[in-house]
N, C-alpha and C positions, 0 to 999 in steps of 0.2 A: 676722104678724111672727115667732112661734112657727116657722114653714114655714122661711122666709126663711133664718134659724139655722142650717139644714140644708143647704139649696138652696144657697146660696151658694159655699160650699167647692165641691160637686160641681161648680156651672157654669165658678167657677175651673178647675178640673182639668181639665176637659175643653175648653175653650178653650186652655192651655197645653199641656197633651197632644198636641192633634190640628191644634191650629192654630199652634200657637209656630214653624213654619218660613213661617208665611207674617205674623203681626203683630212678629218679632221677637223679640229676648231682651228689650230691654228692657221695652217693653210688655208680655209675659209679667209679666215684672217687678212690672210698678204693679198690672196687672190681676188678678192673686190677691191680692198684698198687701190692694189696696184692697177685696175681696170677703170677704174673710179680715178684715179692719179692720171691715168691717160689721157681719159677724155675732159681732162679738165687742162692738161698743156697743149690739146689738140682746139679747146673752147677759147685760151689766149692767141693761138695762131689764127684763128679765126677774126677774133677781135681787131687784132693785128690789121690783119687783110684789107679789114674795114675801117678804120683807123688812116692808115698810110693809101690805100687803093681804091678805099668809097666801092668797097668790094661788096656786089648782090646780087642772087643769084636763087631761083628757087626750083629747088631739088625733088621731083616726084620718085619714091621709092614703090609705090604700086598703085594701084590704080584701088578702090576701096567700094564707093560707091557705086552702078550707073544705071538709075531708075527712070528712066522720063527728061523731065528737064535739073533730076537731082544727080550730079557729080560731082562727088568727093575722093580725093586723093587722100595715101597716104606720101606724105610730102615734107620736105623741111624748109621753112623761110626762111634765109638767111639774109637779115640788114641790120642796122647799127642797133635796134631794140632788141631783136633776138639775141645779137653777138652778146650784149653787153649780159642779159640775163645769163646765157649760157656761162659765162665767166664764173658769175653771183653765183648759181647753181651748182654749178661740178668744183668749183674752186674751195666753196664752203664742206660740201658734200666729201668730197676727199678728205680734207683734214678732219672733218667728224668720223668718217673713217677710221683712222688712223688713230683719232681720240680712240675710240669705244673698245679700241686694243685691249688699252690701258684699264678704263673704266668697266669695262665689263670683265673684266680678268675672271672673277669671283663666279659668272653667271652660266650654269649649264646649259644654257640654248644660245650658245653666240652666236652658230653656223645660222640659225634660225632671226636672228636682229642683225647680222649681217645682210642678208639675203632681205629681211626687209625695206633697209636701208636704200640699198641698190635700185630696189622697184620703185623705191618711191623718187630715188631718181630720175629713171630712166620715165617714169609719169609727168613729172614736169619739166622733162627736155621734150617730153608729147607736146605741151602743152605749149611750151613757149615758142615752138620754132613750128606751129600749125600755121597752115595757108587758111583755114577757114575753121568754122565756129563747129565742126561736129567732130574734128578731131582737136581742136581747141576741149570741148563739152567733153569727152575720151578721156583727154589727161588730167582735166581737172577735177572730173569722176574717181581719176586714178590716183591722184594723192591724196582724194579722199580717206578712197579705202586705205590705204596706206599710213594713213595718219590714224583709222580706226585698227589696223592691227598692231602699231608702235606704241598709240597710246597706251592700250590694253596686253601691252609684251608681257606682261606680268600678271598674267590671265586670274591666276590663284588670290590677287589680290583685288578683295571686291570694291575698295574705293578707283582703282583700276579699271576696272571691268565697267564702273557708272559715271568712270570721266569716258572712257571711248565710247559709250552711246550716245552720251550728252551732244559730245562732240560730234559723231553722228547723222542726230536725230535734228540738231542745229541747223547744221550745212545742210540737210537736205530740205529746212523751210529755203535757203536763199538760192540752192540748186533749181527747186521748182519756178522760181519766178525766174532765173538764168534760161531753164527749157522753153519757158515761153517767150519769152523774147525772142530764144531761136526759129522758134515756129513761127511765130510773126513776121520776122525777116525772111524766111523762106517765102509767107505765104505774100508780102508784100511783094519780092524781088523775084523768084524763085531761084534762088541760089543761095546757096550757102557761104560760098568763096571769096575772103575777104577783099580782090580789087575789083569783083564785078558788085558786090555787094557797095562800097562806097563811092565806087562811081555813078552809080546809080540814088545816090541820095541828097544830090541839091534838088533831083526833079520830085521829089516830093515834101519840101518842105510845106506847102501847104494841103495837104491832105491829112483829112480827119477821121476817126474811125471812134465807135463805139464800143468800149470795154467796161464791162460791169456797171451797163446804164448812165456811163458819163463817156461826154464826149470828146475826144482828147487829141492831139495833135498826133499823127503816125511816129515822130520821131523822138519827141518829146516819151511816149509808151514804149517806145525798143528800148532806148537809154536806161528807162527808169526801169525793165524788167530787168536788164542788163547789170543794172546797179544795184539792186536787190541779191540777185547773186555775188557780186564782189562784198557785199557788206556780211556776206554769210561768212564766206570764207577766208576776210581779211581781219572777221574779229569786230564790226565799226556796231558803235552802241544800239543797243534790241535786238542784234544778235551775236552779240559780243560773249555772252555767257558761258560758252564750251572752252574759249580761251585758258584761262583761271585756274581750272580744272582739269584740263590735259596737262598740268604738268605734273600728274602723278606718273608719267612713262618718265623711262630713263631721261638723264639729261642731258647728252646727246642727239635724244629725238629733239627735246625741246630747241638745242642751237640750229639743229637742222631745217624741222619744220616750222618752229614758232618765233623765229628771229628772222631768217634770210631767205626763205623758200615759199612756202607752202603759202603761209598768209601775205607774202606780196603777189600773189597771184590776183586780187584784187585790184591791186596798181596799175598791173599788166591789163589786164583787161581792158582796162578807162582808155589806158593809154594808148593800144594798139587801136580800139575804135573812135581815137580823136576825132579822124572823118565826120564821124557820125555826134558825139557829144559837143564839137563846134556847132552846129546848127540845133542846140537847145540851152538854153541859157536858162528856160527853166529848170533842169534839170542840173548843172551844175551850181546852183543856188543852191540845189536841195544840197549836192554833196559836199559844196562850203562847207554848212550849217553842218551836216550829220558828218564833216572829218573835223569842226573846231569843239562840236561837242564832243565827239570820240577824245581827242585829244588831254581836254580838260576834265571830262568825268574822271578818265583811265589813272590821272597824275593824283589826283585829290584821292582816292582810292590809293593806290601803291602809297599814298603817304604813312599810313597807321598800316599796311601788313606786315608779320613779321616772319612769312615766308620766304626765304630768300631768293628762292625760284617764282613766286608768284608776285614778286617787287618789281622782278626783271619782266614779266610776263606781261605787268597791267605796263609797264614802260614800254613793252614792244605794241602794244592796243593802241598808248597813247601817240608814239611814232610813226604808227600806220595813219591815225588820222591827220598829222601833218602833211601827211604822203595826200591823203585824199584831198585836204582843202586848197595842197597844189595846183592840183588836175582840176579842181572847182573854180581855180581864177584862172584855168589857162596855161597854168606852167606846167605841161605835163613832160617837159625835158628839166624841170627844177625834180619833179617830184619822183624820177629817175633818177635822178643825182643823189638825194637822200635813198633812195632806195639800194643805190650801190652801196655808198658811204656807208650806212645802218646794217647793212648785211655785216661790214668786218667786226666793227665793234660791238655790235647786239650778239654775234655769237661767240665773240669772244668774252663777255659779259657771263654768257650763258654756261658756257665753257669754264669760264675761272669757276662758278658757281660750284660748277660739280665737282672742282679741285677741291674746295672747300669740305662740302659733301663728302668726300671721300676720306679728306684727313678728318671730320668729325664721325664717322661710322656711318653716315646714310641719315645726320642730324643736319635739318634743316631752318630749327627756329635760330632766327639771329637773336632772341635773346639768350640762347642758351649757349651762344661764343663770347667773344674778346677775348684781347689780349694776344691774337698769334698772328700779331705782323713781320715778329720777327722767327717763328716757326713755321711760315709760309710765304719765305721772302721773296720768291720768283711770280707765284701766283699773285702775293699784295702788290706786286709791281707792275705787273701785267692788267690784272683789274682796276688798280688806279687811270691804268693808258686809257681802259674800256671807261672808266667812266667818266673821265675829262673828256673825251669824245661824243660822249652822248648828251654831255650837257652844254655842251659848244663852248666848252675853253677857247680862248684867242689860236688858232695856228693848226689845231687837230681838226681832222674830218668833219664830224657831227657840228664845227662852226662855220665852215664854208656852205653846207647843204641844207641843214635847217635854218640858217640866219636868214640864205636865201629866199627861203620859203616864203620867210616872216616880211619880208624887202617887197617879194612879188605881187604877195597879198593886200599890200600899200599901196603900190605901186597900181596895182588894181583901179583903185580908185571909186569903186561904189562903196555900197552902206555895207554890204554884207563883206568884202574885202577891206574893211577898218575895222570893223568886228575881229574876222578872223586874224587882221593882226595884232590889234590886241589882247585877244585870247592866247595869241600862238605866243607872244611874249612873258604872258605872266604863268602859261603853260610850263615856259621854258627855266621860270624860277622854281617851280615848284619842281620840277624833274631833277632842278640841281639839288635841292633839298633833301629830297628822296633818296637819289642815288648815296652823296655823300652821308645820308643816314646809314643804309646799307654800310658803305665802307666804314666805317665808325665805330658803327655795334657787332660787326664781325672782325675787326681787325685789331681794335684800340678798346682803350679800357680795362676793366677789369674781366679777368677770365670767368665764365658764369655758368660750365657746364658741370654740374654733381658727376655727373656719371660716367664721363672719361675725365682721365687725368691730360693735363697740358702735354705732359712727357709721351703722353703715347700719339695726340699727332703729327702728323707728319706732311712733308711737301709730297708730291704727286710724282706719277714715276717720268720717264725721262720721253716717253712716248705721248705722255698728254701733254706737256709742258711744250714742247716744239712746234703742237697745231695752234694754242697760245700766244706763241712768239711768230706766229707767221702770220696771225692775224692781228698783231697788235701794229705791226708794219702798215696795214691796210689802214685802220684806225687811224695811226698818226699818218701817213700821207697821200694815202685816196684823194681826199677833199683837194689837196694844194696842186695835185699833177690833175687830177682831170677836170677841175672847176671850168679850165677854159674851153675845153672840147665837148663837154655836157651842156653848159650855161654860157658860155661866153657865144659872140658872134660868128667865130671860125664852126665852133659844134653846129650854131644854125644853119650855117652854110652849108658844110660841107660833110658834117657827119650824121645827126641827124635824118638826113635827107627829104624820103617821102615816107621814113618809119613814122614819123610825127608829123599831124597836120594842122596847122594855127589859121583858122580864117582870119584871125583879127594879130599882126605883127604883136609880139611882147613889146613891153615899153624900155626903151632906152635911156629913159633918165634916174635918176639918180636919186633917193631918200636923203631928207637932208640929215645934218651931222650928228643932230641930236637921235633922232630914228636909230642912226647904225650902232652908238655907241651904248644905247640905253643895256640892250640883249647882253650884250658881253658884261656889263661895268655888274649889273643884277647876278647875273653868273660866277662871277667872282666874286662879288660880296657875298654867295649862298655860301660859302667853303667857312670860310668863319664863323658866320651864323650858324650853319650848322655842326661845328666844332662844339660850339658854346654851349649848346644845347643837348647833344648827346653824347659830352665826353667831361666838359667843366662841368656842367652845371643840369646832373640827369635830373633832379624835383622839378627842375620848369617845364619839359613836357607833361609832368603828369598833373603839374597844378594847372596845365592850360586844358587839359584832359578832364578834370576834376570843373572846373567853371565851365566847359564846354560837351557835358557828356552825352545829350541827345548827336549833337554834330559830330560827335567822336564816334557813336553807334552805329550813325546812318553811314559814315565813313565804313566802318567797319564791318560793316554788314552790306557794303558795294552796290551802295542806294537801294539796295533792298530790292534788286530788279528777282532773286531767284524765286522772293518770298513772293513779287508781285505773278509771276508766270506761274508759281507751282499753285494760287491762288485761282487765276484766271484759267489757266490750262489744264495743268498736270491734274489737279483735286475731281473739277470736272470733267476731264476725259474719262479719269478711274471707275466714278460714280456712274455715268454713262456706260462706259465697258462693262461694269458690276450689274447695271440694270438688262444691258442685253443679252447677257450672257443667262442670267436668274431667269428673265423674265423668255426672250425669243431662245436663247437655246434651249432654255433645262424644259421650261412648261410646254413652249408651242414646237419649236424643231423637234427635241426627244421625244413630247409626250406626244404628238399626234404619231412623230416618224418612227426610227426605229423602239423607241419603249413603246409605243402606245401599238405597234401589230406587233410585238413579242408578246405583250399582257394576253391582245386578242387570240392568239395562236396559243396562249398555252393556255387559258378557258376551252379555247375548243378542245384541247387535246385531253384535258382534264375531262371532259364531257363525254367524249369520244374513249376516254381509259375505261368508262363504266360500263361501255358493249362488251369489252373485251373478259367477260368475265370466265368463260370456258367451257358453258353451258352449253350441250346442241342445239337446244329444243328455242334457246335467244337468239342463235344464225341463222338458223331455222326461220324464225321469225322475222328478221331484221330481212333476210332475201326478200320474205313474201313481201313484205314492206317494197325493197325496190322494185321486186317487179310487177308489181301493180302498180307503182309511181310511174315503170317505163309504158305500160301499157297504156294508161290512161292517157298519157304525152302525145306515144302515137295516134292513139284514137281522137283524140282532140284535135291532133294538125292535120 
């Protein structure tokens, strides 16, 4: 069954991949959905197992490696971290499925974004249920690429074709410091395999090693290679940039890979080598700091965009780094909690979005809606669920698992765990803002698009409306049913187990009254506030706009990190590439190499055409010439 989990995505893909011009679009269609559908009620029986049976068990499918003292399986882990992923994963992944029926109706390469779909499933079921870090490294490699051909599905289209490099060219600065850390841990431990690997690492908490002339603690350098990687590919700010910009691929890919998938693989990460990130406190200081500023850059930005996919996108950034300043105080079974909880409503978020999208023609400025809440009364009802959820309404998911966040981070009790809860609080006002802006200037109001009439949108068909309604379920009661078996003491006990490792017990007491109730009462009063402001009374954004325009720019222009990188990096790589290419290709590699003995060879040959003139009495001559040269030769040696 465990096998099956896996198998399934890949044999999808590869039947739509290789075969979709000969079974059709549509049967593409059923045929991964429904393989994809499988292995995600075969991901909750799993769960299950582990759940009620404290079921674990790790499954070798072949043998991969076996060089020396390097053995690597391929293999599937199966304990309450994997289980719980695997759910996230295929659970989501299906109903995107099933979406993209709907949504891609219009698109002649379905069989072709079906099939990629599936692969990039079946990459982060690699990834999450690895026994060790190089088929760990395999599938995170694999939803790379997968995110660069989703992105870029729309090949013809060159803002397309420059978010999937971006995206890219990104993940593979944070790839590179992920490969070194695994070189490191091999070359420390020699093994790659996660329980010979952390068992082996209280006997070197003091050993030190020299990296780039500084000399640095062995564990404290695995962590942070380690974490360089996750912050590539989770999106966390300085390499956040590729985010933003991939959601020029379908929107689909986006609930898929940029809500519940791809960039929690970053989480996953932290959290499967808790072993290792417990014995560096330097080290989760830093990830404090870099998830409370992810959090708050990401929310202060989504405020002024008026993309409606790229609101949801800097909200999915800013959510991620909640996630990480978890795992930075230690809560790495809180920061899992949100990571479930966030997967239903961030893609159902993502999801409604493309409802929208869809009834607007493929228009995505929210200034250019209002007004069709009631000609999109299943999706505005369904997106209100998503966004009460995200902004932790009292009772829905998104307030059981971020509040917690914000509780642990107190509860912490150093400087940098007062920091991040108060950043994670007034985080959490602004994300209300935001959101409820969104739904406001697309919903309510005055209708504001020229160029479709009202009458010609429409609600969605009856096949995207259902993955909608099956994640708004998740949305409103995630949080209430599993808050005790994630965060409560029975999950420490008995479900969690040895997937997660706490050297220092979480705290058991209790944030006082005023703490618990600030997050919620700010949350609620955002709804009104932001009513006031983008439905009664639109001139006061723009006169606060208008007294605030430098802060409104830098806003707008997302602190100016692309202008700062295409300054520092991009201008000078070009210039560089520009001078090597002029200077060592054209002059010294051509001119010495091939141009420079083509030039010599056709002088000689040119020299060599004037013998050949036809005269005897010049052959004639030209002979006596050599053979008095050969003559002399001999006589000489």
């Amino acid at each position: 069954m465990e096998i099956s989990i896996i198998a399934l995505p890949l044999i999808a893909s590869i039947i739509s991949g290789f075969f979709g011009k000969f079974i059709g679009d549509r049967n593409s269609e059923i045929i991964t959905s429904l393989l994809v559908s499988i292995s995600a009620i075969l991901s909750a029986l799993v769960l299950y197992e582990v759940i009620v049976n404290q079921y674990q068990d790790n499954i070798t499918i072949a043998t991969w490696i076996s060089s020396g003292s390097l053995n690597v399986n391929w293999s599937m882990k199966i304990d309450a971290l994997s289980a719980v992923m695997l759910v996230v994963v295929t659970s989501v992944s299906a109903l995107v499925h099933i979406y993209s029926i709907g949504y891609m109706s219009h698109d002649p390469h379905k069989p072709r974004f079906m099939a990629y779909l599936s692969l990039f499933t079946f990459a982060m079921l690699m990834l999450v249920t690895s026994d060790n870090f190089i088929q760990l490294f395999f599938g995170w490699e694999g939803v790379g690429l997968c995110s660069y051909f989703l992105i870029g599905f729309w090949f013809k289209k060159e803002s397309a074709n420059k978010a999937a490099i971006k995206a890219f060219v990104v993940n593979r600065v944070g790839d590179f410091g992920f490969a070194l850390g695994i070189f490191l841990i091999f070359y420390l431990f020699g093994t790659v395999n996660y329980s010979e690997v952390f068992q082996q690492i209280p006997n070197i908490t003091e050993k030190n090693l020299v990296f780039l002339g500084i000399e640095i603690n062995a564990i404290d350098l695995i962590c942070l290679l380690l974490f360089i990687g996750a912050m590539g590919k989770s999106a966390q700010i300085l390499l956040h940039t590729w985010l933003p910009d991939a959601m020029e691929g379908p929107t689909p890919v986006s609930a898929l890979i940029h809500a519940a998938t791809m960039v929690t693989a970053g989480i996953f990460l932290v959290v499967r080598c808790s072993p290792i990130y417990e014995y560096s406190e330097f080290v989760l200081n830093i990830i404090t700091v870099i998830g409370m500023s992810t959090a708050f850059f990401a929310a202060t930005v989504a405020l002024v965009q008026n993309d409606i996919k790229k609101i949801i996108a800097y909200s999915t950034c800013s959510q991620l780094g909640y996630m990480f300043f978890a795992t930075g105080v230690g809560a790495y079974n809180v920061a899992m909690f949100h990571l479930f909880t966030h997967a239903f409503f961030k893609a159902l978020l993502f999801l409604g979005s493309g409802s929208v999208i869809h009834a607007f023609k493929d228009e995505q400025d929210i200034n250019k809606m209002g007004g069709v809440w009631k000609k999109l009364p299943y999706t505005y009802s369904l997106m209100i669920i998503g966004t009460l959820a995200l902004t932790g309404f009292p009772l829905l998911s998104g307030f059981y698992s971020k509040d917690a966040i914000i509780e642990f981070a107190y509860l912490r009790g150093n400087t940098t765990g007062y920091y991040a809860a108060g950043i994670g609080i007034f985080t959490a006002f602004l994300t209300s803002i935001y959101s409820w802006r969104l739904i406001f200037k697309t919903f309510h109001g005055d209708y504001n698009n020229k160029e479709i009439k009202i009458e010609d949108t429409h609600e969605s068909p009856i096949v995207m409306l259902i993955p909608l309604a099956l994640l708004s379920l998740g949305a409103i009661f995630a949080g209430f049913i599993f808050k005790d078996l994630f965060i409560g003491n029975y999950g420490l006990n008995n479900f969690w187990k040895d997937s997660i490792f706490f050297l220092k017990p979480l705290s058991n007491e209790h944030p006082p009254l005023w703490f618990l109730l600030l997050t919620p009462i700010l949350v609620i009063l955002s709804i009104p506030t932001a009513y006031y402001l983008f439905v009664k009374n639109k001139n006061l954004p723009e006169q606060i706009v208008k007294i605030n325009k430098p802060l409104y720019q830098f806003l707008l222009n997302k602190w100016y990190f692309d202008e700062l990188y295409d300054a520092l990096f991009v201008k000078p790589s070009k210039k560089f590439g520009l001078f090597l290419w002029k200077f060592f290709d054209l002059k010294i590699i051509d001119g010495f190499g091939p141009d420079g003995i083509s030039a010599i060879i056709k002088r000689f040959s040119v020299k060599a055409n004037k013998f050949q003139s036809g005269f005897i009495y010049q052959y004639a001559f030209v002979m006596l010439l050599g053979f008095s040269a050969l003559l002399t030769f001999l006589i000489v040696k």
